[in-house]
C-alpha positions in Angstrom: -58.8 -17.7 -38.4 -56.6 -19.9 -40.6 -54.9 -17.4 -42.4 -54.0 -14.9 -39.1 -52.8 -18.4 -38.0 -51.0 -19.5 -40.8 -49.1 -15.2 -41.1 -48.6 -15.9 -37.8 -46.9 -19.0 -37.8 -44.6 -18.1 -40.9 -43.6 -15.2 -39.3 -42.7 -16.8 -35.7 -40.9 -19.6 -37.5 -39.0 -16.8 -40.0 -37.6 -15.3 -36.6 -36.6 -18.4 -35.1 -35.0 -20.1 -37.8 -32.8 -16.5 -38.5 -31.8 -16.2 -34.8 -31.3 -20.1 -34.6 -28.7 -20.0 -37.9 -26.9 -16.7 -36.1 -26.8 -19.3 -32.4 -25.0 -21.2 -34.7 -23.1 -18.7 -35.7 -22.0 -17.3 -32.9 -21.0 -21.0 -30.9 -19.2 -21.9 -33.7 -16.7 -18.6 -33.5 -18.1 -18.1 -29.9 -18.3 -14.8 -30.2 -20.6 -12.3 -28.2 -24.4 -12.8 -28.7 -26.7 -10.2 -30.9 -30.1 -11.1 -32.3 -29.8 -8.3 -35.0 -27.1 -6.4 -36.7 -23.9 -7.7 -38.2 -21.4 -6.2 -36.2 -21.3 -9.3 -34.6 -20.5 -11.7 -36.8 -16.8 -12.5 -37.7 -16.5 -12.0 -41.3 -18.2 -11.4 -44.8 -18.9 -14.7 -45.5 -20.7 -14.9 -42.9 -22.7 -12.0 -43.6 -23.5 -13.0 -47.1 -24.9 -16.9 -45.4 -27.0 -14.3 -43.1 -28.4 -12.2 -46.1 -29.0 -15.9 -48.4 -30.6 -17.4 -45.0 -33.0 -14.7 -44.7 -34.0 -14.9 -48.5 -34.5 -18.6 -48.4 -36.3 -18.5 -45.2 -38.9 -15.4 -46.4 -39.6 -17.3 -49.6 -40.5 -20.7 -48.2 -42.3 -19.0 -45.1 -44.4 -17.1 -48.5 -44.6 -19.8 -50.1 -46.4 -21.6 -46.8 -48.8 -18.8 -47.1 -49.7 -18.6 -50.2 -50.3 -22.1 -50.5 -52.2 -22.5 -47.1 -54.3 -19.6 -47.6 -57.0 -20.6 -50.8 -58.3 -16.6 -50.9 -56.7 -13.7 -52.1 -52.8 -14.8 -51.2 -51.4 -11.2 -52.1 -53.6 -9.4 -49.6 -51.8 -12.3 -47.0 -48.6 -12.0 -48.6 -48.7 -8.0 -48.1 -49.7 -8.4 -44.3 -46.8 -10.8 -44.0 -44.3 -8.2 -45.7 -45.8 -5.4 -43.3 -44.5 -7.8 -40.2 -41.2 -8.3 -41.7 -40.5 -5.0 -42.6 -42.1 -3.6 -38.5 -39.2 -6.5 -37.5 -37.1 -4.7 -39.3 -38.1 -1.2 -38.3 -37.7 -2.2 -34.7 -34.3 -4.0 -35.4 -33.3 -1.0 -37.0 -33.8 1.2 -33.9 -32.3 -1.5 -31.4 -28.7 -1.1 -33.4 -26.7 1.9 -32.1 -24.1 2.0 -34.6 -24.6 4.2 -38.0 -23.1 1.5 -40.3 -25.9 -0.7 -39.6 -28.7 1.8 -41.5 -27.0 -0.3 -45.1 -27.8 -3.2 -43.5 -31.3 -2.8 -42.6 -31.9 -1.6 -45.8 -30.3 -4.0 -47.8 -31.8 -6.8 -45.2 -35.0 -5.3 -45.8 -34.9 -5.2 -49.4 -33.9 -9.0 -49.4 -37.3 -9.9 -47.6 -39.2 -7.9 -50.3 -37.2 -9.7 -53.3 -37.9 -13.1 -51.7 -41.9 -11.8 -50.8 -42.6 -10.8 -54.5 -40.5 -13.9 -56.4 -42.6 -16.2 -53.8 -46.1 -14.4 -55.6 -44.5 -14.9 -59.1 -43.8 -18.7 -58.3 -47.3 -19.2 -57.1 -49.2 -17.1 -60.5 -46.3 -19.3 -62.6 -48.0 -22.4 -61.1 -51.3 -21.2 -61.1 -51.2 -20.1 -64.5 -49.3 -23.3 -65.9 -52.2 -25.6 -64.1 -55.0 -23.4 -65.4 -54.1 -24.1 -69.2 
């Protein structure tokens, strides 16, 4: 129960924290709201905070789980990527325009990278407490 709680939880809090930085976003150049996409934000800086937000965010929400969860933390880190990624998927077909499949992907590819460094962080630390 602690682990469905804890993938859960990251994932919930991974969500809010993304669509709280892009509220942010979008008072500070009030511009029209959009919970996914970029087409709405005003410029490529802005982009690139959105695609560094999303990595930090996915690596301390894995990092959460693998240090919560005691068993197996890559079966718990897979489930987690499978919710990002069905996120993602459904983000994917909420968007209307074409220039937004790049996105997705790259966006997508972002929450892997962050997924699998979190799992190399965690065996690093394991590996340098076991000796």
């Amino acid at each position: 129960m602690k682990s469905i709680i804890t993938l859960l939880g990251a994932f919930f809090f991974a969500i809010f924290l993304e669509g709280f930085i892009r509220i942010i976003i979008t008072f500070y150049h009030q511009e029209p709201f959009s919970l996914f996409g970029i087409s709405s934000l005003p410029g490529f800086g802005w982009v690139a905070i959105i695609y560094v937000a999303v990595f930090i965010i996915y690596w301390i929400c894995s990092m959460l789980i693998v240090t919560i969860t005691d068993f197996s933390p890559t079966k718990h880190l897979y489930a987690f990527g499978m919710l990002a990624l069905l996120w993602r998927v459904n983000e994917f077909f909420q968007l209307d325009q074409f220039t937004n499949l790049a996105y997705s992907v790259s966006i997508s590819l972002v929450i892997l990278v962050s997924i699998v460094l979190a799992s190399f962080v965690k065996q690093k630390i394991n590996a340098s407490t076991s000796d």
